[in-house]
C-alpha positions as CSV (number, residue, x, y, z in Angstrom):
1,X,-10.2,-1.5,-47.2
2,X,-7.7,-3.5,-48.7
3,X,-8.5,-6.4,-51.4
4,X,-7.8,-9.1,-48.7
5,X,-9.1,-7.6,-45.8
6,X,-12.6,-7.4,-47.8
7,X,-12.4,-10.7,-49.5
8,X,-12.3,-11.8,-45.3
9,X,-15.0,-10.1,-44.3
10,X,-17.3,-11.0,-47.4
11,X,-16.4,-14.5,-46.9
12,X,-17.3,-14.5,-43.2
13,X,-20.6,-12.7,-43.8
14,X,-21.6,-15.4,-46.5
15,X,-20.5,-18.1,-43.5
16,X,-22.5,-16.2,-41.1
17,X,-25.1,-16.3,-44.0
18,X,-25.0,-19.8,-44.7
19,X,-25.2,-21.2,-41.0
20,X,-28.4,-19.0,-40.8
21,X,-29.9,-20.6,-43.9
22,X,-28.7,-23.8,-42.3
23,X,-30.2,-23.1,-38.4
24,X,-33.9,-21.9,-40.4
25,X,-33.8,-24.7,-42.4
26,X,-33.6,-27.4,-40.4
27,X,-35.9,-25.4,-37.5
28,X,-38.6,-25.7,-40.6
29,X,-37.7,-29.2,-40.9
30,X,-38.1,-30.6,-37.7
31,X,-41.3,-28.2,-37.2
32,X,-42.4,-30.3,-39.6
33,X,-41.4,-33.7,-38.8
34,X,-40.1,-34.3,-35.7
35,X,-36.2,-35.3,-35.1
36,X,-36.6,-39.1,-36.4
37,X,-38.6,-37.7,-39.7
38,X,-35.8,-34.8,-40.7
39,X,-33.6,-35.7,-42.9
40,X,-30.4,-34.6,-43.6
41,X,-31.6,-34.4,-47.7
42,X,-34.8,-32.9,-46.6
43,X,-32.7,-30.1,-44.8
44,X,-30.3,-29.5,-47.8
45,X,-33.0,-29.4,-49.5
46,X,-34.7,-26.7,-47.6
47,X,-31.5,-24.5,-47.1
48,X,-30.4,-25.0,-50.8
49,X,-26.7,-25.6,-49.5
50,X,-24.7,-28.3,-50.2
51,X,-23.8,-31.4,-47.4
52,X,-19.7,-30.0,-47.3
53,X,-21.6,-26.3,-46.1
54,X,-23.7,-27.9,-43.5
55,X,-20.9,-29.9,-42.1
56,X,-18.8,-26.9,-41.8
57,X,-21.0,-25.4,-39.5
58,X,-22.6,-28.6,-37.7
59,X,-20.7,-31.8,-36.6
60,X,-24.2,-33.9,-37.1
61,X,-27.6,-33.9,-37.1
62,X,-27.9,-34.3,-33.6
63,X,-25.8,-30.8,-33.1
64,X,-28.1,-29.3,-35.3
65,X,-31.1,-30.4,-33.3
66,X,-29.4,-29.0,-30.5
67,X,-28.6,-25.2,-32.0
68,X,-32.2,-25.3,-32.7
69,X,-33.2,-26.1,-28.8
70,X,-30.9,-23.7,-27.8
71,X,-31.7,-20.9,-30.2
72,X,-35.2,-20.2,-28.6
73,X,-34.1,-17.5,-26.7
74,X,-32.5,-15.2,-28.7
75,X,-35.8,-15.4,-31.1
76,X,-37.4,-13.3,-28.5
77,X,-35.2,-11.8,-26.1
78,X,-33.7,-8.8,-28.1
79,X,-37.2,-7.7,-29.6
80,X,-38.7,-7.0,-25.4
81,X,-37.3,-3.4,-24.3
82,X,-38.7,-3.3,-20.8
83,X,-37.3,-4.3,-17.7
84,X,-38.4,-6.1,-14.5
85,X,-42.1,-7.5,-13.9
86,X,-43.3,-6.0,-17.1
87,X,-40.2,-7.5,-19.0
88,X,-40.8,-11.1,-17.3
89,X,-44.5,-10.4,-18.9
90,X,-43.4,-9.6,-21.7
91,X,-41.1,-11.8,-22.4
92,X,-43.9,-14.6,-22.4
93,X,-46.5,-12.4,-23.9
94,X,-44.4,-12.5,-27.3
95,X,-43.4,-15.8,-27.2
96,X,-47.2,-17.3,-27.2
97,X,-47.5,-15.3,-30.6
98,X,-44.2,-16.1,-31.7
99,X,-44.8,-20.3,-30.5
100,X,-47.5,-20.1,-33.1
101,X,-46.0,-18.4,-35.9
102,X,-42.2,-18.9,-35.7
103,X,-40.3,-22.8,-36.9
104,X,-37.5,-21.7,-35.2
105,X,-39.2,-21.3,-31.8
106,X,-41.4,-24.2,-32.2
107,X,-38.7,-26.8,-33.8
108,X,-36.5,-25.7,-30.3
109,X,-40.0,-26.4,-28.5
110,X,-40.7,-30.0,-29.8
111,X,-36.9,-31.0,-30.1
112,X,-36.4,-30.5,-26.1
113,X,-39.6,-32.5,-25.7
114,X,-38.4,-35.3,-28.1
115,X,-34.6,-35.1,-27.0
116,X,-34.8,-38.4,-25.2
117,X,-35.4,-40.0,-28.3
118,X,-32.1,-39.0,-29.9
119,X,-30.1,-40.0,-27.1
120,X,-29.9,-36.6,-25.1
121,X,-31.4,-35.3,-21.3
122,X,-30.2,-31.9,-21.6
123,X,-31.9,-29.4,-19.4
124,X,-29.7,-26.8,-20.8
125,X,-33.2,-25.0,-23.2
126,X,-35.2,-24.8,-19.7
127,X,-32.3,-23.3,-17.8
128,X,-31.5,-20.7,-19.8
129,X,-35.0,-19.2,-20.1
130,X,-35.0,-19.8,-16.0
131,X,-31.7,-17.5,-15.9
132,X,-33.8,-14.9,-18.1
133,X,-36.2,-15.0,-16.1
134,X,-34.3,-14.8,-12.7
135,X,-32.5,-11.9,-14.3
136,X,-35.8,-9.9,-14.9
137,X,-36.7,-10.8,-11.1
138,X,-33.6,-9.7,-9.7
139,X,-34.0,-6.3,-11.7
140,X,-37.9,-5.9,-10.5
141,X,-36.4,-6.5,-7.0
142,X,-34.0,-3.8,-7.5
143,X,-36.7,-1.7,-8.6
144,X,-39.0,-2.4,-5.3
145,X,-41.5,-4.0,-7.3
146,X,-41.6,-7.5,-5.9
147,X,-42.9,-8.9,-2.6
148,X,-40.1,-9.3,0.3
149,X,-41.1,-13.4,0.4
150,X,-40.8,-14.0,-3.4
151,X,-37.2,-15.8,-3.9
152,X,-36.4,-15.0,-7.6
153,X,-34.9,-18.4,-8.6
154,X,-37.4,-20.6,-7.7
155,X,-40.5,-18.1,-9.4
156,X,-38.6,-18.1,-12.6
157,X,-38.3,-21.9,-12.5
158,X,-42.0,-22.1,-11.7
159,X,-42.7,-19.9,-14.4
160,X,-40.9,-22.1,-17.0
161,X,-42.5,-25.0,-15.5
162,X,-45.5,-23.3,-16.2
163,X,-44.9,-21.9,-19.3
164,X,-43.9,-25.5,-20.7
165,X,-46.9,-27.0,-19.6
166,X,-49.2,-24.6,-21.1
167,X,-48.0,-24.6,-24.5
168,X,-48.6,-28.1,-24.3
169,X,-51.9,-28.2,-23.1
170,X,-52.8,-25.0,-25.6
171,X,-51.3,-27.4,-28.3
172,X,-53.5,-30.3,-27.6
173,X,-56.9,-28.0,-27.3
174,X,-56.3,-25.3,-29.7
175,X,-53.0,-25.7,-31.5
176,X,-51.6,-22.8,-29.4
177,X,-54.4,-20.6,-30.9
178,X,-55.8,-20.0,-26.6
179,X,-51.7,-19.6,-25.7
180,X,-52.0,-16.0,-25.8
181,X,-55.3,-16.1,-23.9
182,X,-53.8,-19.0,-21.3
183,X,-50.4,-16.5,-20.9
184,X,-52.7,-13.7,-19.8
185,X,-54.6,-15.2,-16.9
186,X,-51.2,-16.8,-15.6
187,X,-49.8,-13.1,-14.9
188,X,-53.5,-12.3,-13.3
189,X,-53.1,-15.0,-11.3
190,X,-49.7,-14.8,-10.7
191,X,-49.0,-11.0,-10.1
192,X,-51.5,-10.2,-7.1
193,X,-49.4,-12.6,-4.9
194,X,-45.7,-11.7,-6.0
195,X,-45.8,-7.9,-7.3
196,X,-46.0,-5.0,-4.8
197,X,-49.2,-2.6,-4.8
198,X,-47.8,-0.2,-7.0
199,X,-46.0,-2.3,-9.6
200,X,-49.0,-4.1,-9.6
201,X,-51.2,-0.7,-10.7
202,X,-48.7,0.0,-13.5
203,X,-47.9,-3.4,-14.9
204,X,-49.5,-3.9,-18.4
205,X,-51.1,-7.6,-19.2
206,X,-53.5,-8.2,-22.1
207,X,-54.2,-9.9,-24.9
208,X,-53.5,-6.3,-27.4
209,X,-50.8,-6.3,-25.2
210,X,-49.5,-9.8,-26.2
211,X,-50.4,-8.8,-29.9
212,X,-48.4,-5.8,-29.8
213,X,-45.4,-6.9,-29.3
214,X,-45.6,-9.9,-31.2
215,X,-45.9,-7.5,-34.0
216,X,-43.2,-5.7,-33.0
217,X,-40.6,-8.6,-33.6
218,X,-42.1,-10.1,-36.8
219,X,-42.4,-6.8,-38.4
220,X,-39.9,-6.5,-40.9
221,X,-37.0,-4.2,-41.1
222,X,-36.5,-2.0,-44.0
223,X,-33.5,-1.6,-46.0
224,X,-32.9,2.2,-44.2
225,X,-33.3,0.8,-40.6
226,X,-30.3,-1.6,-41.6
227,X,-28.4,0.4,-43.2
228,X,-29.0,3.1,-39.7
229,X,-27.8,0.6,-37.7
């Protein structure tokens, strides 16, 4: 590679780096405290990156806050290797592990609750895990494993709106310790009315389940498994 070419590519690797650093940092930050109580110092602080670098890659504070909202599904959504009813399951299985253990996750969680408070109403977080959603409906409809009366769009909004309100309620009684337990008997209840017989005999839902796979994505990767891929 020539001298140039490489200097590029380091530099845009250290960007790619540095926005990283950046997008953690202030998901850690307002974890912590809440959009009004994050700091721009704090997150500096936290990163370890100067005020030019975060201004590079976010215009403000407030664009920041929203990266973080809309980084909650690509925290989960790579790790979940099934498809149709079981990946819908999934899919909300490993995020009530990962809404207890991962600041990036959480921070998108309680910014799109506190949005109104920093001058936004964007529905934008809720609709993109609804598209997800519908996307693993439309695939368990291809695969004849949902009921002829379920319409996709409307279940995956449902679950969202389900989802949403259980992590609240699971943070106000338990600190989302029961959200694994709460996720579980949603797809009991759930599944019976919207999965055909025999997706419904093969369809996995449990709390090892839930564990499993939330182990799966914080588990970390080894310097030969990067260097394979």
């Amino acid at each position: 590679m020539a001298p140039e070419k490489q200097d590029r590519v380091l530099k845009q690797e250290r960007a790619i780096q540095t926005r990283e650093q950046l997008l953690r940092a202030a998901a850690e930050v307002f974890d912590e405290y809440g959009y009004s109580g994050a700091g721009i110092n704090k997150i500096l602080q936290r990163a370890g990156v100067t005020a030019g670098a975060l201004y590079f890659h976010f215009k403000s504070k407030q664009n920041l806050a929203v990266e973080v909202m809309n980084a909650q599904r690509t925290a989960i959504e790579p790790h979940v290797p099934t498809t149709g009813l079981q990946r819908l399951a999934d899919l909300t299985l490993t995020w009530s592990h990962s809404l207890q253990a991962d600041p990036l996750l959480r921070a998108g969680v309680r910014l799109t609750g506190e949005q109104a408070s920093f001058g936004l109403q964007d529905a934008t977080p809720y609709a993109v895990w609804a598209r997800s959603f519908e996307e693993c409906l439309e695939a368990a409809r291809a695969q004849g494993e949902l009921r002829e009366h379920v319409n996709p769009g409307e279940l995956a909004e449902f679950v969202v709106g389900a989802c949403t309100g259980m992590q609240e309620y699971a943070q106000v009684v338990s600190k989302r310790a029961d959200l694994p337990r709460r996720t579980v008997n949603m797809w009991r209840l759930l599944l019976p009315g919207i999965a055909t017989a025999p997706a419904l005999d093969r369809i996995e839902i449990s709390e090892e389940r839930a564990l499993s796979l939330w182990a799966s994505v914080s588990a970390p990767v080894t310097k030969g498994e990067t260097d394979h891929e």
